[in-house]
N, C-alpha and C positions, 0 to 999 in steps of 0.2 A: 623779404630779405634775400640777396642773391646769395648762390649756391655756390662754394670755394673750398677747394684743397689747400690745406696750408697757405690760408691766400693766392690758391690758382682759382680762377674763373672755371668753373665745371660745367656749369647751363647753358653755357652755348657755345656750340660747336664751330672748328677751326675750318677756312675751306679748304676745298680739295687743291693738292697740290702733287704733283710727277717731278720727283728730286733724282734724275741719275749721276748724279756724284754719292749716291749711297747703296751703289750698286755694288756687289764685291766686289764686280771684275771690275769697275772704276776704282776702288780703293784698293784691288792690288797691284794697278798700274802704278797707282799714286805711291807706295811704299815702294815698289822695283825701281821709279826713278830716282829715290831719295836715296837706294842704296840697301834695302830691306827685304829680305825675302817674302814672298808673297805667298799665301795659305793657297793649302790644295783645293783646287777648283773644283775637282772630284767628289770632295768630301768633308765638308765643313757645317760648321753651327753659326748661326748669325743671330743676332739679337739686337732689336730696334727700338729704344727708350724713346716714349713719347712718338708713338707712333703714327698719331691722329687717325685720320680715316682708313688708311692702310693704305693708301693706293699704290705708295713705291714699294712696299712689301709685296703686296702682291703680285705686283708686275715681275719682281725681281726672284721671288721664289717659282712663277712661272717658269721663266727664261733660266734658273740656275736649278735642273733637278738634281743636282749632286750635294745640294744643299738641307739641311734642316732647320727653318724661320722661325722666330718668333717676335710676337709683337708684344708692348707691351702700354699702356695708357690708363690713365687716372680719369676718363670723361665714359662712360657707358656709352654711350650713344655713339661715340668714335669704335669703340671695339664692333657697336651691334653693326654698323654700316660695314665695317672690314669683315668679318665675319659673310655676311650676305654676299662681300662681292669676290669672298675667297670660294662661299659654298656653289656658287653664282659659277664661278671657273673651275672647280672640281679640282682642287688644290688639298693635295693630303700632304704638300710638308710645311706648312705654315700652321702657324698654333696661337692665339690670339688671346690675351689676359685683360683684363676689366681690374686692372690692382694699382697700384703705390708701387715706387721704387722700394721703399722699405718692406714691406710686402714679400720682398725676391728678396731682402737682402735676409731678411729674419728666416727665411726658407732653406731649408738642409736636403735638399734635393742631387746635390753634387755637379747641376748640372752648367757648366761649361762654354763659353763660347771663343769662336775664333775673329769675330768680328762684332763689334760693339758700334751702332751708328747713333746721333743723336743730333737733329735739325733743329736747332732751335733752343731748344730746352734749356740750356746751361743760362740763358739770359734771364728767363722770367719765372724764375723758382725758388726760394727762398735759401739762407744759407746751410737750412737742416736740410731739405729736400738733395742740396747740390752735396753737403757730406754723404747723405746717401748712396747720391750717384758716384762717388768715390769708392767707397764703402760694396759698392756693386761689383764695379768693374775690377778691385783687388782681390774681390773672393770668385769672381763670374770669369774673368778675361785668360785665359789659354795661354801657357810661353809662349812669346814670339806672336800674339794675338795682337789688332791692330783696333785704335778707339780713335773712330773720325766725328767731331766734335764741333756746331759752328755756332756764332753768337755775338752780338752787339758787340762791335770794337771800339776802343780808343785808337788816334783822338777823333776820328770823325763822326761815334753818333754823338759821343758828350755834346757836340752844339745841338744836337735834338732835342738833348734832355728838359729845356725850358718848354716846348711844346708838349711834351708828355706830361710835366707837372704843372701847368695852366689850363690843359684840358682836365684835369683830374680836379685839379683845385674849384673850377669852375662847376664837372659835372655831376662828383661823386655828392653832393648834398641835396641836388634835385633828383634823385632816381638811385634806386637799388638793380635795377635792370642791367646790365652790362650793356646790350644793345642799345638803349635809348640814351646812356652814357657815352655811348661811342658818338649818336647822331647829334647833343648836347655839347660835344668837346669839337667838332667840328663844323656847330652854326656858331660857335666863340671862334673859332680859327676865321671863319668865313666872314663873322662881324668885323676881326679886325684887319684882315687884310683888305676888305673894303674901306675900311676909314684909313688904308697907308699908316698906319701907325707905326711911330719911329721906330719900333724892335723893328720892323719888316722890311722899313725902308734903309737900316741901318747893317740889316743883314740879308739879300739879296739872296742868298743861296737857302738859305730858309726856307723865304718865302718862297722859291720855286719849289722845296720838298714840301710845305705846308701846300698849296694848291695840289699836289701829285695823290695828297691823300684822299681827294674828292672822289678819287677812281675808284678807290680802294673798296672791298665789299666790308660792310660794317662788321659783321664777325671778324676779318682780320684786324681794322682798326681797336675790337672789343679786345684783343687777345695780343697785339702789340700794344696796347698802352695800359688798359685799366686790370690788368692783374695788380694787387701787393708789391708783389716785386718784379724789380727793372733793372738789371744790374749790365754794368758796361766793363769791362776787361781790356787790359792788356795782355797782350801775349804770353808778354814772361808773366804773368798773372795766374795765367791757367797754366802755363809753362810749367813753373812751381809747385800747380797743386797736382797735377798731373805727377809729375816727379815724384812727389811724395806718395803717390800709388802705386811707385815704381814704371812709368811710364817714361819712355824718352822723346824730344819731338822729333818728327820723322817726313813732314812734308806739310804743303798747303795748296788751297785751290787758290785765282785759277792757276791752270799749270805753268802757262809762262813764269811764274813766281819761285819755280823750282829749276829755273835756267840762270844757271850764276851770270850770265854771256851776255842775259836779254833784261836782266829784271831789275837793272838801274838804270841811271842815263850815266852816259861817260863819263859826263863832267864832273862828278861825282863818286865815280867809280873805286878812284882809288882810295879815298877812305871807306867805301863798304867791301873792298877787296883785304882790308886791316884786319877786318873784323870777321875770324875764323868761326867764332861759335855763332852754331846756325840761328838762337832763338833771339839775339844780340841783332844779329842782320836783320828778323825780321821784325824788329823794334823799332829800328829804324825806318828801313822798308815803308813801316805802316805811319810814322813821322809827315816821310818824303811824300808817302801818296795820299794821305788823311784818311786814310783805311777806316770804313764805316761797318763791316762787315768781316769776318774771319768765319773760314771751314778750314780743319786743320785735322792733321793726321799724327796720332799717336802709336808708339808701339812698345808692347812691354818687355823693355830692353835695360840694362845698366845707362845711365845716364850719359856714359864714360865710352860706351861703346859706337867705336869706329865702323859707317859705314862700310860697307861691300861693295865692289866694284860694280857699275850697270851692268857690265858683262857677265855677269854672276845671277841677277840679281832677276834682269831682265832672260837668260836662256832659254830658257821654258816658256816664256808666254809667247802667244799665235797673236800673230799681225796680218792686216789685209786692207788694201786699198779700199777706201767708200766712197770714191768720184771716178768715172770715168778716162782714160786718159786723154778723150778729146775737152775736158773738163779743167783740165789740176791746173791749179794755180800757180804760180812761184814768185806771186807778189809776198814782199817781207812781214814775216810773225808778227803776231800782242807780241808786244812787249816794249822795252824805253829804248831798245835797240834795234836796226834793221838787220834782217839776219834769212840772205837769199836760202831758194833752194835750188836755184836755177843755175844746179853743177851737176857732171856727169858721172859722181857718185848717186848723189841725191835721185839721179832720174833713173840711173839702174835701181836701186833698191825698189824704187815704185814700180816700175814694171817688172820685179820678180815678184811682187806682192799686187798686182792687178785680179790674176785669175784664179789664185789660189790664199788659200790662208798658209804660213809660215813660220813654226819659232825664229826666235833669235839665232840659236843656235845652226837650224836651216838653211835661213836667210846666207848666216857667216859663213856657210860650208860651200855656196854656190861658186862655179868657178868663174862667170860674170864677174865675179868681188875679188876676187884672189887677187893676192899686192895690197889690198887695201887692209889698215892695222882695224881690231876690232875697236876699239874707241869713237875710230872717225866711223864705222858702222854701227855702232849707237849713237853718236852723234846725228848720223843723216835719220836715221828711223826716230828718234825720237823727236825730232823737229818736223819730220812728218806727221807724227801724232800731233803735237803741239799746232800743227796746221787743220786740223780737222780730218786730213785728207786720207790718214790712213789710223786705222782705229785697233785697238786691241780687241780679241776675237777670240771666246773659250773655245778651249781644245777640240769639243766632239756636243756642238750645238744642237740641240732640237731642229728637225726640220718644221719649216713654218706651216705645216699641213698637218704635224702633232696635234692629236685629239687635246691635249691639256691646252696648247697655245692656243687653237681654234675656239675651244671652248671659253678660255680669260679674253679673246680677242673678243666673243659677241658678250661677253660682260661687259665689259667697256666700250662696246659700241650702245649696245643698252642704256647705262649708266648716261653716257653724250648726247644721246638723244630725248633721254629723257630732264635733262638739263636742258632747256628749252633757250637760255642765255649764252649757252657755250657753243661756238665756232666749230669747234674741233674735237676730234677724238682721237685718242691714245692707240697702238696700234703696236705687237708686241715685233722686239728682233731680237730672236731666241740665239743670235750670230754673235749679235753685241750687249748681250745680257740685259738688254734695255728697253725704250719704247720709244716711240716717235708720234709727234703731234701729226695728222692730217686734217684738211679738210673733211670732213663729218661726213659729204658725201663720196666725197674719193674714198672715204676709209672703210665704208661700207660694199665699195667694187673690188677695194683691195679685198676686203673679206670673204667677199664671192669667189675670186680666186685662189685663196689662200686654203680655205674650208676642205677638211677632208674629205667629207661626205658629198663633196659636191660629183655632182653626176652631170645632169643637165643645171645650166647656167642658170637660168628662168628660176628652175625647181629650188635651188639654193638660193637665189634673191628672194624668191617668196618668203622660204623659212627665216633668213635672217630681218625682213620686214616683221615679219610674225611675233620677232622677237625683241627689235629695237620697238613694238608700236607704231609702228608707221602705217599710214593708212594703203591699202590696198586696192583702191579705188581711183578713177582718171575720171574725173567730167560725167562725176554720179557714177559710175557705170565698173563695176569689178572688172578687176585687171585679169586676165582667162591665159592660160599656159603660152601662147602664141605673143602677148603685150608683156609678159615677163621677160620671155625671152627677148623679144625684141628692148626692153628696157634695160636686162643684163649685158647685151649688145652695144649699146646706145654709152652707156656708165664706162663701159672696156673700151672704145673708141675715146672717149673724154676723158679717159686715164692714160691711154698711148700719146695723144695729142699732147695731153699738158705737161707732159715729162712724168708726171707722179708716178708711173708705172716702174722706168728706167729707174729711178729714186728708190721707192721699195724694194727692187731689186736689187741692190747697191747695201740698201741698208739691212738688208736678210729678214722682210718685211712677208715679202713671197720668193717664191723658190724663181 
């Protein structure tokens, strides 16, 4: 008999996944655009329902030490893996629980959060589990506390839902296994897109998502489809019930979608320009684009209450360019609209924010900018953000040579290498509260340079081989202080060459 929470799947485990939209400083970008003030960077509680393996928790309470984390997940074997890879980086402000939402909710603890994230969850949990999570966040969530929430949309997954209930139908009577159900539900997928059967042939966009699932690693397909429950939302759906926990809606990823300017087509514009209330627009919105997916930002606000100016909103938070200027682009935005940057506003702001990080505030006071009204200087900077090109930056970041960061950085080097399937490795930027995918061996030269402790190059590549597993040996023959070196050498040269150096650098990877 398989093993389930309130009709959640518990016996096998979700993979790993690096989510920085649930970073604080991405979510308190995300409220200062919408017009919301954003919590102290300094000094805040975070709390992460459904937390799986931990891995963006603990990246994120790395990179944010003004922070106090906690995680929290219904599957053991998700906490014991977070736990090892928190104990693994020598992380004292993350806290990690093995419980039920209800669990915390029935707990008189007092204790409080300023951020509430939750990836997933709200789709595949039943409707007591999801009261719960209400039920949480009314007694857990901080005034002025922000609940960023994402989850199966209307109307774009509703046409999946006949493959979710044909693989179920099909696998759940031959197998109590979750895993062998997953592999069940897609050699039925794979029978019938081989025989062109008229669903597939009748619905073309299907079957290109039905084939995409082949990629998929079976634990996710076990954990997207064969839980109990499947549930698919409208905006104002959660909108509503949000509401009723006192929450108002306050933003959505990706960002383009919180650019009134960019995030229609014209031709259309003026009737979604009619429609003042924001959760109205993005009803629509998700109509016009067949929205499959929603992450979305809440805050606990009167329903009724008016936005803040960006000027406000935005003052406080540090900005800094992360592309070089012989780099930056000023090809037009995401979005249904082209929207240059290639004005001599646009190109001051970027070069007062090249070699330094900046508030808003800062930024406005420079006399480069004088004449220009603050508006169109949030205007230019935030479409810079929206370009990639210049990114929001906590106030007084870890340097990347911090024992804590060094220390999560050979976790996760660890961890990557010891994934013998994975590419790549995670690599922390204590700059942008976040992390970054490299090559597995670039990320290991990155690390040789980054490492506090490094003395001699050699002597640091040893130790981090020592630690990822890696064999220490060339053509039989143990690799001796002089072939280190020369290999630490070798690794820095092929990180100067291929840009990844410049890159790291850029993204406050290394100093």
């Amino acid at each position: 008999m398989d093993s389930t929470h309130d009709g959640y799947i518990t016996d096998v485990a979700y993979i790993d996944n690096y989510y920085e939209q649930l970073s604080p400083l991405a979510i308190n970008y995300l409220a200062a655009l919408n017009g919301h003030l954003p919590r102290n960077p300094d000094d805040f509680d975070y709390c992460e329902l459904g937390c799986g393996n931990g891995l963006s928790l603990v990246v994120h309470a790395a990179t944010h030490p003004g922070g106090r984390f906690t995680g929290i997940d219904v599957i053991p074997d998700h906490i014991a893996r977070a736990r090892g890879l928190a104990d693994a980086a020598g992380l004292t402000n993350l806290a990690l629980y093995a419980d039920s939402i209800a669990d915390w909710v029935a707990r008189d603890d007092g204790q409080k959060f300023d951020f509430i994230a939750m990836h997933g969850l709200y789709t595949w949990v039943s409707d007591a589990v999801r009261a719960d999570i209400h039920r949480f966040i009314e007694r857990r969530l901080k005034p002025g506390g922000l609940v960023l929430v994402s989850y199966n949309a209307k109307p774009g997954f509703s046409a999946r839902e006949p493959l979710r209930n044909i693989m179920r139908r099909f696998a759940t009577p031959l197998s109590t296994n979750p895993l062998e159900r997953a592999h069940l539900g897609l050699s039925y997928l794979r029978l019938m897109l081989n025989a062109q059967v008229p669903f597939f042939r009748l619905n073309p966009e299907l079957a290109k998502y039905a084939e995409s699932l082949f990629d998929k690693d079976p634990h996710y397909i076990a954990h997207e489809f064969f839980h109990d429950d499947w549930h698919i939302f409208g905006v104002d759906e959660v909108a509503g019930a949000m509401q009723n926990s006192g929450l108002a809606f306050a933003g959505t990823l990706p960002l383009w979608q919180n650019h009134a300017d960019i995030d229609v087509p014209a031709n259309v514009s003026g009737l979604f320009n009619a429609q003042t209330e924001r959760v109205t627009r993005e009803v629509h919105k998700d109509f016009l684009y067949n929205t499959v997916f929603r992450t979305d930002l809440y805050v606990a606000a009167p329903a009724d209450a008016a936005p803040l100016p960006r000027t406000e909103t935005l003052a406080a938070m540090c900005f800094r360019a992360a592309v070089p200027a012989t780099d930056v682009q000023f090809a037009p935005l995401a979005g249904a609209n082209q929207l240059s940057l290639n004005t001599p506003l646009h190109r001051t702001v970027f070069a007062l924010l090249q070699d330094q990080a900046r508030t808003f505030a800062d930024l406005a006071a420079q006399p480069a900018l004088a004449g220009h009204g603050r508006d169109d200087l949030v205007a230019a900077l935030t479409q810079w953000v929206l370009s990639g090109q210049v990114r929001p930056t906590l106030p007084a970041p870890l340097p990347p040579s911090h024992p804590v960061i060094a220390a999560t950085n050979r976790a996760l080097l660890a961890e990557a290498f010891a994934a013998g399937d994975r590419d790549g490795a995670l690599l922390l930027s204590p700059c942008y509260g976040s992390a970054f995918w490299f090559d597995k061996t670039q990320a290991l030269a990155l690390a040789v340079l980054a490492d506090p402790a490094a003395g001699e190059a050699g002597a640091t590549l040893a130790e981090l081989m020592k630690h990822c597993g890696l064999s220490m040996e060339e053509d039989g023959r143990a690799l001796d202080e002089e072939a280190l070196a020369n290999l630490a050498m070798d690794l820095s040269d092929d990180l100067e060459a291929s840009g990844a150096l410049t890159q790291a650098r850029l993204l406050g990877v290394v100093g």
